[in-house]
N, C-alpha and C positions, 0 to 999 in steps of 0.2 A: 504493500500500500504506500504509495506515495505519501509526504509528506502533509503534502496540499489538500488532500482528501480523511486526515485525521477528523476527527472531531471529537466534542465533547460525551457525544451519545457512547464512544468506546469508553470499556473500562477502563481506569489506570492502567494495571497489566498491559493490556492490549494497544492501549496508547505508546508507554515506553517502548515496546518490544517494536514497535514499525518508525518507532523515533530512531532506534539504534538500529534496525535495518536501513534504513532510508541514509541515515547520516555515516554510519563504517560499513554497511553491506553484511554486517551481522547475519549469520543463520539463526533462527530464535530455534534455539534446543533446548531441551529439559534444564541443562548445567545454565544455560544462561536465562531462561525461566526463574531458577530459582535464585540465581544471583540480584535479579531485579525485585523479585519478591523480600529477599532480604532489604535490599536498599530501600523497597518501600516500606516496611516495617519500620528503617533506622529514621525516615524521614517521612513521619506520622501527617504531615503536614499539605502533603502534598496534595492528596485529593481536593484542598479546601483553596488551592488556587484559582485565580481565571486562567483559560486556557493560554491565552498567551504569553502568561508569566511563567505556566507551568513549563511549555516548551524552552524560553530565555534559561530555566532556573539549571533544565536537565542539561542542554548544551553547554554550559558555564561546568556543570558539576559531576555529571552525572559516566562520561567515557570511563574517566582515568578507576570509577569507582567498579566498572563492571567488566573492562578489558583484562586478559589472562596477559599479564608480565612475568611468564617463567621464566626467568634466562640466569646464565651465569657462567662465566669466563672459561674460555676455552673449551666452550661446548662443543663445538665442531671441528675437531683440529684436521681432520682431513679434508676439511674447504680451504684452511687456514697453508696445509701443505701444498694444494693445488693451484691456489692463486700465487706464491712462491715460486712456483714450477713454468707458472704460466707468465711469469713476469720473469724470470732467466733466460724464457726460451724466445718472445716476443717482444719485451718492452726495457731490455736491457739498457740503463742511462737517459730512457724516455720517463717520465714523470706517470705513476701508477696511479688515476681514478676511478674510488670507488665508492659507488652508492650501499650504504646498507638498509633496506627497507624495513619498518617495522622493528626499529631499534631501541625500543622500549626504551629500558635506563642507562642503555653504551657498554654496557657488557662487551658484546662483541667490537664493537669500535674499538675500544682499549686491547682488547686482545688482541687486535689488527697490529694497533701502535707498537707494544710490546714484542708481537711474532717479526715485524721489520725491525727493531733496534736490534732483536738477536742475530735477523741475518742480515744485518750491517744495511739497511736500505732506507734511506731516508727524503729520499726525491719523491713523495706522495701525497695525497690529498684524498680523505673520508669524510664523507658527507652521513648523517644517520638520520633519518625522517620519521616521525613517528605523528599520531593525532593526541597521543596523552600528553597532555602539557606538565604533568605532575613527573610522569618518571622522565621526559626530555629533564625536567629541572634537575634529577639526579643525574643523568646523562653531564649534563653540562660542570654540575660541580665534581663530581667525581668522588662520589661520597659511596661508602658501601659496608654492609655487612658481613658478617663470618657466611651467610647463607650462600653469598653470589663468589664463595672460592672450590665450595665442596670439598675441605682439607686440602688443597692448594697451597702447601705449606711456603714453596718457592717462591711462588705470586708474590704473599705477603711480606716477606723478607725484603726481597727486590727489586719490586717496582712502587709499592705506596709505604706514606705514612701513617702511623699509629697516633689519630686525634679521638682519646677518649677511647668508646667505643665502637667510633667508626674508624676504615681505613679509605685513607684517599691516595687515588694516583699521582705520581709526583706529577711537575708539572711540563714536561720536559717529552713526555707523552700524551700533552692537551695539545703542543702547539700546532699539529698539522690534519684538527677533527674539529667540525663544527655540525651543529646539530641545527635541527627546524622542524617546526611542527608545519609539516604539509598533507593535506591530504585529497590524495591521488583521485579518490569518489567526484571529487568536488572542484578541482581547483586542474589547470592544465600545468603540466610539469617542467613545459619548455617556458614558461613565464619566469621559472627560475635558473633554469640547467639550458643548454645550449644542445640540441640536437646529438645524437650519437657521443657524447660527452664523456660517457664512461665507460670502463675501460672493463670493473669489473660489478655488478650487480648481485647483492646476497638476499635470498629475500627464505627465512627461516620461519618454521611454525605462526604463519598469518594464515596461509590462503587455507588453511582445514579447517578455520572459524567463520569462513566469507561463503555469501551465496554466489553460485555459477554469474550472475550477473556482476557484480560487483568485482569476480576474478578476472573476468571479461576484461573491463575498463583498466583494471591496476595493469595486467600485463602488457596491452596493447600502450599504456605510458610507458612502460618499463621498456617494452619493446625501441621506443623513441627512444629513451634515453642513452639505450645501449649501442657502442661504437659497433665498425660493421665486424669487426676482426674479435671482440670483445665475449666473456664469459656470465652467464648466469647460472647461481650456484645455490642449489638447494637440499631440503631432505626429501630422504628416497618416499617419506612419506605423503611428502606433497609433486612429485614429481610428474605423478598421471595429470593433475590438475595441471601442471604446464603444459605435458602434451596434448591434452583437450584443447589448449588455446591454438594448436596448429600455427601458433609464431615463431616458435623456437625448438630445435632438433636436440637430440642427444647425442650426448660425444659419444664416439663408438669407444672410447677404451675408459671414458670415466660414467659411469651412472649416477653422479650428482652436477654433470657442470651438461650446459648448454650453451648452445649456439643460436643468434639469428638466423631465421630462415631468409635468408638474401632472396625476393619476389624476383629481381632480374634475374638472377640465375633459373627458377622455377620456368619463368617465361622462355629462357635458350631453350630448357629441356624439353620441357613441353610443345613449344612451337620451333623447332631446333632447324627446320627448314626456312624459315624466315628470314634466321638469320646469317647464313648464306646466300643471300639472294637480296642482288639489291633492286628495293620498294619502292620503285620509278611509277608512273601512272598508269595504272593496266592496260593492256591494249583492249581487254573488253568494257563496256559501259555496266559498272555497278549499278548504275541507278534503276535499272528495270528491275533490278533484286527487290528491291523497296516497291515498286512500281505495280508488280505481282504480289506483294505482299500484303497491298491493299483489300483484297479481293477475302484473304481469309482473318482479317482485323477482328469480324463480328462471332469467329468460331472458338469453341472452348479447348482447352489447353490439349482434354483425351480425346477430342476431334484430328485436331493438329498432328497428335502424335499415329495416331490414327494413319492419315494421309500420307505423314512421309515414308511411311513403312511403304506405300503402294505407288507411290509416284514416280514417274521414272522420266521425267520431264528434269536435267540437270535445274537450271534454275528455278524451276519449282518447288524443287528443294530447299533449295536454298534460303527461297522467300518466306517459306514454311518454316524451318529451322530458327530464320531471324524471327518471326511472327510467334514461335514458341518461348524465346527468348523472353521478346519484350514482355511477353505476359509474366515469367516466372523471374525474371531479374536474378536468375541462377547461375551461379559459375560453372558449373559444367554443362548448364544448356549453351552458352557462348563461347565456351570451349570446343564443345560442338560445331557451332555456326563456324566459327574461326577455323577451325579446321576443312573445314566443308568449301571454306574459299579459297584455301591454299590448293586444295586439290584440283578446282576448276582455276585457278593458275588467279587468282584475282589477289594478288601478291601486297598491292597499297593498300587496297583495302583491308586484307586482314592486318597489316600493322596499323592502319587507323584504328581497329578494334583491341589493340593490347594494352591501351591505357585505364579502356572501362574496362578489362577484364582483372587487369593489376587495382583498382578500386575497390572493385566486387570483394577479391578477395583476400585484400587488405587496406580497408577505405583508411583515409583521414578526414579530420575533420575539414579542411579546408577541401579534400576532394567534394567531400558532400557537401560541401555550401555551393560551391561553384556547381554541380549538377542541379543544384537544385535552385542556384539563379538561374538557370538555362532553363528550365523548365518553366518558372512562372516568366519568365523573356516571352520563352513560344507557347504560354496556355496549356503545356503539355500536362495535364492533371494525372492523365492516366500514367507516366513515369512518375511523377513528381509524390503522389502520396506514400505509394511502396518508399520512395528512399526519404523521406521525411522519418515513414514510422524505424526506418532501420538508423536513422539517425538517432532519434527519439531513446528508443532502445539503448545505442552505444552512449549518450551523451544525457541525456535527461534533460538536454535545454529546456525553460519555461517559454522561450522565445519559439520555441519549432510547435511546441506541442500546442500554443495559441494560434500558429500559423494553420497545422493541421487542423484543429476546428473550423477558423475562419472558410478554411478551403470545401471540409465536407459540408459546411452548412450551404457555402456559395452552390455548389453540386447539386444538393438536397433545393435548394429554391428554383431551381431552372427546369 
């Protein structure tokens, strides 16, 4: 449930729990059920809010109080080996960046600093993002208890101090880590980080608390973030939830690090005739492709698929194929089409179609804004609300989702 669609008529319960999916992508499970039920136990109060205060009170207070912060130093030492490995073998006297997602209190950020001071590497830069503003603040001081070493005897020796009860890291392993509450749901990542930026991305015990949608969005930022040559490195537990995202491949000799799916390379392989072949202007006229394609505009998709099984009329095919297309806006019905014109030799024309198919199936945001100016340009309604709603989906704009109204009501009145 959307934000915007809460109301007063839900329970508390049911309020919180679509607060914190809406705002971290939260799955509401029994564990975090019950951790909200406590919180509303400790904060009696809250039912007897107005709702717009209640929503102010939970955003201000309510994350850092029901977010799982397990972590604790040198939890992952063979991420910690790999990116060692991977910074010897590629980025040798090049300057090593890395993002840590979901960096709770910097556990892992210190053990970064610490694993390079031992192997002498000091040309780097960690970044750790989190949306708890409470444990960012332990992040940032460097303050910690006996729980975040797990008898760690050597940690504590030397690399922090003993203040009191707590230990801090010296300072000498703050300088080259700085921390921010950013978050991915909400806010676009390159507003901060400059495209392909980093070098190494860790993203640890987040995405098995996130709904499919919400992993959706974090990865395809991550995806941006991450340089073309660059590693993403996680647990074996969450690693299916990477390969569902179809962005990023696994290393064949590590089963925690990943790879960018490089989309230009996909396009060589897949249309690998292409690109041999130089995409001068066909000597036959594409436009009659379109031209006959008019003719089955008004037929339904199992119609379509229907006909081409039985047609044997080359660009009838064809026209057929595009006209399947444009109904399903599917990557492998235009993989189809595209294929289907390489073979009748219509060579420009399939490279004019590799741009929408590199969209399809890996849009950005500014690809779908610009399709989707073209669209209200030319009236085209019938392109234009399919990719609004997949915008919508990817992005949650309130600016799309009022536009798509506006549109279906315009349709609905005529």
């Amino acid at each position: 449930m959307k934000l915007s669609n809460l109301s007063k008529s839900n329970t508390l319960l049911e309020t919180i729990c679509d607060f914190l999916n809406y705002e971290c992508g939260l799955k509401v499970t029994e564990a975090i059920i019950d951790e909200v039920l406590k919180y509303i136990k400790k904060n009696y109060f809250l039912d007897q809010l107005p709702y717009n205060d209640l929503i102010n009170y939970l955003k201000k207070n309510l994350i850092n109080s029901v977010l799982i912060n397990e972590t604790y130093f040198f939890r992952n030492p063979e991420q910690l080996d790999a990116i060692i490995d991977y910074y010897n073998k590629f980025l040798k006297n090049k300057k090593l960046k890395i993002l840590s997602f979901g960096c709770s209190s910097g556990e892992e950020c210190y053990s970064l600093a610490i694993k390079f001071f031992l192997e002498n590497i000091d040309n780097y830069e960690i970044v750790g993002i989190d949306i708890d503003n409470e444990a960012l603040e332990i992040a940032k001081k460097g303050e910690y208890t006996e729980n975040s070493f797990r008898n760690n005897v050597m940690l504590l020796k030397n690399f922090f101090k003993r203040i009191n009860d707590k230990y801090v890291i010296k300072d000498i392993y703050k300088k080259n880590i700085t921390f921010l509450n950013i978050n991915l749901l909400k806010e676009n990542a390159l507003k901060y980080f400059d495209k392909h930026h980093f070098d190494v991305i860790l993203i640890n015990n987040v995405l098995i608390y996130l709904d499919e949608k919400a992993i959706s969005i974090i990865l395809k930022q991550l995806n941006n973030l991450l340089s073309k040559q660059g590693i993403l490195l996680t647990t074996k537990e969450e690693s299916f939830l990477i390969e569902k995202a179809h962005i990023f491949k696994k290393d064949p000799y590590n089963d925690i690090i990943y790879k960018k799916i490089l989309f230009e390379d996909i396009l060589q392989k897949e249309f690998r005739e292409l690109y041999y072949i130089k995409a001068e202007n066909d000597e036959q006229d594409a436009n009659k492709i379109y031209e006959i394609s008019n003719k089955y505009k008004n037929e339904t998709i199992e119609k379509l698929r229907e006909y081409i099984k039985i047609t044997q009329n080359k660009n009838e095919v064809l026209a057929i194929s595009y006209r399947i297309f444009e109904k399903t806006l599917n990557a492998e019905d235009l993989k189809n089409f595209i294929n289907l014109l390489i073979n009748e030799n219509y060579y420009h024309e399939a490279h004019k179609w590799l741009k929408t198919y590199l969209m399809i199936i890996n849009p950005t945001e500014k690809d779908l804004n610009d399709y989707i100016k073209l669209c209200i340009k030319t009236k085209n309604y019938d392109d234009l609300i399919p990719i609004l709603k997949k915008k919508i989906e990817l992005y949650n704009n309130k600016k799309d989702i009022l536009l798509l109204k506006t549109i279906l009501g315009h349709i609905n009145e005529q």
